[in-house]
C-alpha positions in Angstrom: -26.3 -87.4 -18.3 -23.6 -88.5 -16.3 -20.9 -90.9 -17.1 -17.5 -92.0 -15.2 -14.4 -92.7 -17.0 -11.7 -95.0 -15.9 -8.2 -94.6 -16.5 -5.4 -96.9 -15.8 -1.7 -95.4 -15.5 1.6 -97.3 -14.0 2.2 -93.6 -11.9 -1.0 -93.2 -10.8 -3.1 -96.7 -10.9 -7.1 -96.1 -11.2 -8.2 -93.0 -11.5 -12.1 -92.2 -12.3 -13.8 -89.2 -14.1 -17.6 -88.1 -13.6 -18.1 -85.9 -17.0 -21.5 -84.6 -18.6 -22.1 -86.9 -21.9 -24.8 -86.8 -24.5 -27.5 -89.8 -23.6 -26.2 -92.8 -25.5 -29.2 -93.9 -28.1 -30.1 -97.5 -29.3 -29.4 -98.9 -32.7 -31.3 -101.7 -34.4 -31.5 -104.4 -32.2 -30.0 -102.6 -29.4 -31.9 -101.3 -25.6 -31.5 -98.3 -23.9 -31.1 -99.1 -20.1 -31.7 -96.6 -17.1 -29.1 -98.4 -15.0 -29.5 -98.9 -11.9 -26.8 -101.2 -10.5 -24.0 -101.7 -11.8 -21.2 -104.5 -10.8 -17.4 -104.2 -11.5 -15.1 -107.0 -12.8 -11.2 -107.2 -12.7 -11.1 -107.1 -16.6 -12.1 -103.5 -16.1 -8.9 -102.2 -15.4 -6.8 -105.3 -16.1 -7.4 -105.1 -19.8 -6.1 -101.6 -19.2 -3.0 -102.1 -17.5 -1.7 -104.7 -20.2 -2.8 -101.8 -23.0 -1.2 -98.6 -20.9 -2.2 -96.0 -23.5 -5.4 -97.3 -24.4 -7.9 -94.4 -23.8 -9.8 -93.8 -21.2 -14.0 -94.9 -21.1 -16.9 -96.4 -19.6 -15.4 -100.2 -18.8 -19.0 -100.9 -17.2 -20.6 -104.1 -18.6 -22.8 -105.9 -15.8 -25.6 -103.7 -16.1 -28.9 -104.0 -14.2 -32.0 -101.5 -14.9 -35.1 -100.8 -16.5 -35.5 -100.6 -20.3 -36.0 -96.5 -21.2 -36.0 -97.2 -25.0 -35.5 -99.8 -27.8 -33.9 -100.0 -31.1 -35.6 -101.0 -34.4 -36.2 -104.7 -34.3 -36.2 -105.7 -30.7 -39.5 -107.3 -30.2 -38.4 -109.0 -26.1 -38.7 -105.9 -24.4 -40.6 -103.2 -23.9 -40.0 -99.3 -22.1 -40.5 -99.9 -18.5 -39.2 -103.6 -18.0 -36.6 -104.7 -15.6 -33.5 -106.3 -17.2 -30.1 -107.3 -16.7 -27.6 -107.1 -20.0 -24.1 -107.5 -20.8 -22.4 -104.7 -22.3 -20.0 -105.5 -25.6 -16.5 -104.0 -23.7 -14.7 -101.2 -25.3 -17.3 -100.1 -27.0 -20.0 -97.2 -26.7 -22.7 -96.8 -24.0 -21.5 -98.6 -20.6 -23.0 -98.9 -17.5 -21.2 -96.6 -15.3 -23.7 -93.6 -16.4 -26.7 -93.1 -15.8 -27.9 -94.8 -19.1 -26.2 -97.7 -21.0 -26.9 -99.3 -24.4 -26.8 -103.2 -24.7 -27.4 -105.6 -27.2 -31.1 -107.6 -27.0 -29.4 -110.5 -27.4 -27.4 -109.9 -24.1 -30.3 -109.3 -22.1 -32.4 -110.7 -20.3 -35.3 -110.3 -17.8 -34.6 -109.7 -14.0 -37.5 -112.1 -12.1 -39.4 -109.9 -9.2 -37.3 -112.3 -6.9 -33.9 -110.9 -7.6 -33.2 -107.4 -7.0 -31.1 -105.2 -9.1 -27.9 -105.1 -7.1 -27.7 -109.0 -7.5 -29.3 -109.4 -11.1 -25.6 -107.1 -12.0 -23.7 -110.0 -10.6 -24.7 -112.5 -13.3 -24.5 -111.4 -16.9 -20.4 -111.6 -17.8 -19.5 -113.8 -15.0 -22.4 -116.8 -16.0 -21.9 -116.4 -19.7 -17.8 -116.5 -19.5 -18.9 -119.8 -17.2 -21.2 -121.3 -19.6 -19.2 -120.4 -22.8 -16.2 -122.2 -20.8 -18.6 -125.1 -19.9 -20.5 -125.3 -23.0 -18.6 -124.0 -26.0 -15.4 -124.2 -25.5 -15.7 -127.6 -23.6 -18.7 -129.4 -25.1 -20.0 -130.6 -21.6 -23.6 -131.1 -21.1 -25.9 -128.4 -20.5 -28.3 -128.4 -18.0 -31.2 -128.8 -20.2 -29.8 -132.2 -21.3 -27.6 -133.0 -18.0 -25.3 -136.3 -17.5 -26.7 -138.8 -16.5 -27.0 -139.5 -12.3 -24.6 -142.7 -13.0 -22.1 -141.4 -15.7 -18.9 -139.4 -13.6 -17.6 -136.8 -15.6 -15.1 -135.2 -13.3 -14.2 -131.7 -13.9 -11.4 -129.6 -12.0 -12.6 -126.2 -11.4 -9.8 -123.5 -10.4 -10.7 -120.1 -9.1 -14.1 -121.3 -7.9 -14.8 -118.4 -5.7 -14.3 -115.9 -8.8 -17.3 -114.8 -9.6 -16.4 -116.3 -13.1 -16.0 -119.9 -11.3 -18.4 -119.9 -9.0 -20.9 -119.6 -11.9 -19.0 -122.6 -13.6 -19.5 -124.5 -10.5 -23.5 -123.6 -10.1 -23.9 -124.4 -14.0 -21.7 -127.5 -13.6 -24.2 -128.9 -11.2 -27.6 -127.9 -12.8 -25.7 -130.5 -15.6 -24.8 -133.2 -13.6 -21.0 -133.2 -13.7 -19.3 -134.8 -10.8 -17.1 -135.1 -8.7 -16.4 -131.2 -9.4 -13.1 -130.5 -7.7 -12.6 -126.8 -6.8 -9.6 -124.8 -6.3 -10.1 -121.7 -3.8 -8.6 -119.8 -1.3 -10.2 -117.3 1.4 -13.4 -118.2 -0.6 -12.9 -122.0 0.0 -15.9 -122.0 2.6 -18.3 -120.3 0.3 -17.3 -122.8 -2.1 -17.8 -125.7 0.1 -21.4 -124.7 0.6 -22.3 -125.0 -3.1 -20.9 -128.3 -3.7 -22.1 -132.0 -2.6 -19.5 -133.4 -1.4 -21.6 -137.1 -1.0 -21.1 -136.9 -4.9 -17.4 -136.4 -4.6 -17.1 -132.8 -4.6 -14.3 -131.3 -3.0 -12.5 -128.0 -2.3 -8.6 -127.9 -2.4 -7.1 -124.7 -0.6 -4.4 -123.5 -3.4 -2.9 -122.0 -0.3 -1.5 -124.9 1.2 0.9 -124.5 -1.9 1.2 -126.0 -5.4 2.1 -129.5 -4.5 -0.6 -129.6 -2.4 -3.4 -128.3 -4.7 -1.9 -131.6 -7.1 -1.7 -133.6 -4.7 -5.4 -133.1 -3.3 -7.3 -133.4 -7.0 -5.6 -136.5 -6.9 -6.7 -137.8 -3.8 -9.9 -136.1 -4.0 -10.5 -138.4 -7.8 -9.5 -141.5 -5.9 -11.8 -140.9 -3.5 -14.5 -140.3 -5.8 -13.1 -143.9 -7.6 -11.9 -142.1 -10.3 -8.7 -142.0 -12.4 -5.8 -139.8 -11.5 -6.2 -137.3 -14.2 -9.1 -135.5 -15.9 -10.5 -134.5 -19.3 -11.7 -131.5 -18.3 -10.1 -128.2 -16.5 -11.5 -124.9 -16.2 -9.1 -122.0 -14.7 -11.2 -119.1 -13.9 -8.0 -117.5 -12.6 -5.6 -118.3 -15.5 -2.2 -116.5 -13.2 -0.1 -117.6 -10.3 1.4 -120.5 -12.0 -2.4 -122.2 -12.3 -1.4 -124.0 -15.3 2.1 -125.4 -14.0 -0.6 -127.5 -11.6 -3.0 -128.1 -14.4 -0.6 -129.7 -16.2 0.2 -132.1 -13.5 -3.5 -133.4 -13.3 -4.8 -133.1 -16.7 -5.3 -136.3 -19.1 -3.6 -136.8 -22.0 -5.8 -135.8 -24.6 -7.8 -133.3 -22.2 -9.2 -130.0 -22.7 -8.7 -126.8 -20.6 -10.1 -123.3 -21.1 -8.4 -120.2 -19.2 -10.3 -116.5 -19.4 -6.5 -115.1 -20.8 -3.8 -116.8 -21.6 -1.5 -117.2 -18.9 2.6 -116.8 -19.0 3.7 -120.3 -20.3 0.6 -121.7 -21.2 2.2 -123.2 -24.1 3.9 -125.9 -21.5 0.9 -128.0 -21.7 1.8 -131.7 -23.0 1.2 -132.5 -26.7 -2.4 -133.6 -27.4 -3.9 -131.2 -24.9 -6.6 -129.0 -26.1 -5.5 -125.2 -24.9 -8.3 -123.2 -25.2 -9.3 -119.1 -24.4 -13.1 -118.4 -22.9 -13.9 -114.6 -24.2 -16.7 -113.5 -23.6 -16.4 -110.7 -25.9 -17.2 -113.7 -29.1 -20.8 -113.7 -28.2 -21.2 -109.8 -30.0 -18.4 -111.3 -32.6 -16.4 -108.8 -32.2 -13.1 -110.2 -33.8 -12.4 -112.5 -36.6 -11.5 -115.1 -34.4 -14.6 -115.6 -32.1 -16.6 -119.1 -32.7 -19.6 -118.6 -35.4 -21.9 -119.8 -33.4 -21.2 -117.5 -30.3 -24.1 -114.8 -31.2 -26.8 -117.7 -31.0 -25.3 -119.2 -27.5 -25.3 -115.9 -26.0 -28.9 -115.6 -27.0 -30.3 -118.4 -26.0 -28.1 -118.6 -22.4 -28.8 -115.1 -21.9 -33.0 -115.7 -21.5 -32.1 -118.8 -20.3 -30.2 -117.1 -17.5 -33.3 -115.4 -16.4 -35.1 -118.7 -16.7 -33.1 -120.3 -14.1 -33.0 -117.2 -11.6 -36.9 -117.1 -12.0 -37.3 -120.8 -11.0 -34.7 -120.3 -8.0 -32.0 -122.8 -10.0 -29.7 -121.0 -10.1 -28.7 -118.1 -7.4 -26.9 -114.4 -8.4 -23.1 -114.3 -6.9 -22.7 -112.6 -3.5 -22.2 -108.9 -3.6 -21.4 -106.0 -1.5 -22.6 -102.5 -2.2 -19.6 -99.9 -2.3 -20.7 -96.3 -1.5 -21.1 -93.4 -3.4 -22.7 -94.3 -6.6 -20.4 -93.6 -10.0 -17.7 -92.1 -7.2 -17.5 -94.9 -5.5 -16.3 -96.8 -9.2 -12.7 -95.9 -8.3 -12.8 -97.6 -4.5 -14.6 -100.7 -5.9 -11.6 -100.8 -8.9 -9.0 -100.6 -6.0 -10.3 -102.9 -3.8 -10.5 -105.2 -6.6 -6.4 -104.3 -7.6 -5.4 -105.0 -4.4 -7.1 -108.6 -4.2 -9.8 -107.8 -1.8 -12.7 -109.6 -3.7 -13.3 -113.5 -2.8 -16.4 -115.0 -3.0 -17.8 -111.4 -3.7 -18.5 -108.8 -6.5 -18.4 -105.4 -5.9 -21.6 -103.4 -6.6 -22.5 -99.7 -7.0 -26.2 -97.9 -7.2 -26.3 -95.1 -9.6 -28.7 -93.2 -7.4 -26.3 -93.2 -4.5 -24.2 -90.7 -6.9 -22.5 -88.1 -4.2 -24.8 -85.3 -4.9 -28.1 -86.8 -5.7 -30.3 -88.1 -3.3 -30.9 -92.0 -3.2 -33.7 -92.5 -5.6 -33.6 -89.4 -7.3 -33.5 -89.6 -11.0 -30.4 -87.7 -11.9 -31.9 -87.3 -16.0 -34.1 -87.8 -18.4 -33.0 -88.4 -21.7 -36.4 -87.0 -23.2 
């Protein structure tokens, strides 16, 4: 089959390799995927350009197909199915080929309403969003949501990530507000998401840093709420987003980053510094949370759940050209800060090469 290989280098940046592989196989409890769609992420080569000589390999992990065979012990799926799965990173069997392994546990079923290009938007950026949310913060989940009267407010940086729009959709379905978003060129997209009668608001980080503080505030007092919060989520974690974290968070608060920013130790005693990885849900280190596996079970199908019934929406996407060539374009426009309020998307089929829809093939 065939399979692209990203590479990240200081001399020469992204660089992608299409190479004949042996058809990846699953293990117990494990899928076999013809992928059709595949989204990127920035972790893809960011991860990379903190680790310069790690080697080269498939980085793909928002996979969207059809089920082509199953390991022993899966009994949710079966050959012929349409699924989306998150991919364990680093690690055999990624999407950008023409078939991927993933976990059961980190799939789920694509509803006949979503296509495949926008099912490939949801997997890593909804689970990092409800880990944040749900694991890492303890907030209510939106089977059990706050009640209409009870204000939890929650400060929301980065919301036109992918990563924190998802926390934003999911922070509705459990009744937090006001939710006060940071954003920048995405700050319109944003706007359209929240209810601003509940005291939602958008602050543009672009009018500068002492006017992102200086909005939450006013945006909580406007809401009748205190100056501070309890609850921060930076889906961005750079640019000096904790310096104005630290300006609006309570005392004994808890915020979650996706990494670890430069200086994130600056925080004021008795704030809880967490890290959202979404890596803990295939406990992959010795550090990720016991319970993680379960969580990404259950929010996986539940993920499904929610598209099915139309509660919650995939992120908006744009198709880049050319299949597993177009990989390297997609990972460029993403290093040079092109994505907001989009994910970049790429259809196996369209491979340079192959004709759209033809089955490039078979692992049989």
């Amino acid at each position: 089959m065939k399979e692209a290989i990203l590479s990240v280098s200081k001399d020469a940046g992204v660089e992608v390799s299409i190479i004949d592989s042996p058809f990846p196989w699953p293990n117990p409890d494990e899928v076999q995927i013809k992928v059709v769609a595949v989204a990127m992420n920035p972790k893809d080569w960011s991860v990379k350009s903190v680790i310069w000589n790690e080697a080269p390999n498939n980085a793909g992990d928002d996979i969207a197909g059809i089920i082509s065979a199953i390991g022993q012990g899966v009994l949710d799926f079966k050959i012929g199915q349409r699924v989306a799965a998150l991919h364990p990173s680093m690690t055999r069997g990624g999407g950008f080929a023409e078939y991927a392994i993933a976990p059961a546990h980190s799939t789920f079923h694509i509803p006949n309403s979503v296509t495949f290009e926008e099912a490939a938007t949801v997997p890593l950026a909804a689970m990092t969003a409800a880990m944040g949310l749900y694991l890492r913060m303890s907030l209510p989940q939106p089977c059990m949501p706050a009640h209409e009267a009870q204000k939890i407010p929650i400060v929301i940086y980065g919301s036109a990530s992918s990563v924190g729009a998802f926390a934003v959709k999911l922070a509705i379905l459990s009744g937090l507000h006001p939710i006060i978003c940071v954003a920048g060129r995405g700050a319109e997209f944003v706007g359209s998401m929240i209810d601003k009668d509940k005291g939602d608001a958008v602050i543009d980080y672009r009018e500068g840093d002492e006017a992102v503080v200086s909005g939450i505030q006013e945006a909580l007092a406007a809401a009748g709420c205190p100056p501070t919060v309890a609850y921060v989520f930076d889906a961005i974690s750079e640019n000096g987003s904790h310096e104005n974290i630290d300006q609006i968070i309570s005392d004994t608060g808890v915020v979650t980053h996706v990494h670890q920013p430069d200086g994130y130790k600056k925080y004021r005693d008795g704030v809880r510094v967490t890290t959202t990885m979404v890596n803990d849900i295939f406990q992959s280190h010795q550090y990720a949370m016991d319970n993680a596996k379960d969580f990404g079970f259950m929010f996986s199908r539940y993920f499904g759940w929610l598209l099915k019934e139309g509660k919650l929406m995939p992120h908006p996407h744009e198709i880049v050209p050319g299949g597993l060539r177009g990989i390297k374009q997609a990972q460029e426009k993403l290093i040079r800060g092109e994505a907001s309020a989009v994910k970049y998307v790429v259809r196996i089929a369209d491979s340079v090469g192959y004709g759209p829809g033809h089955l490039l093939s078979l692992p049989y």
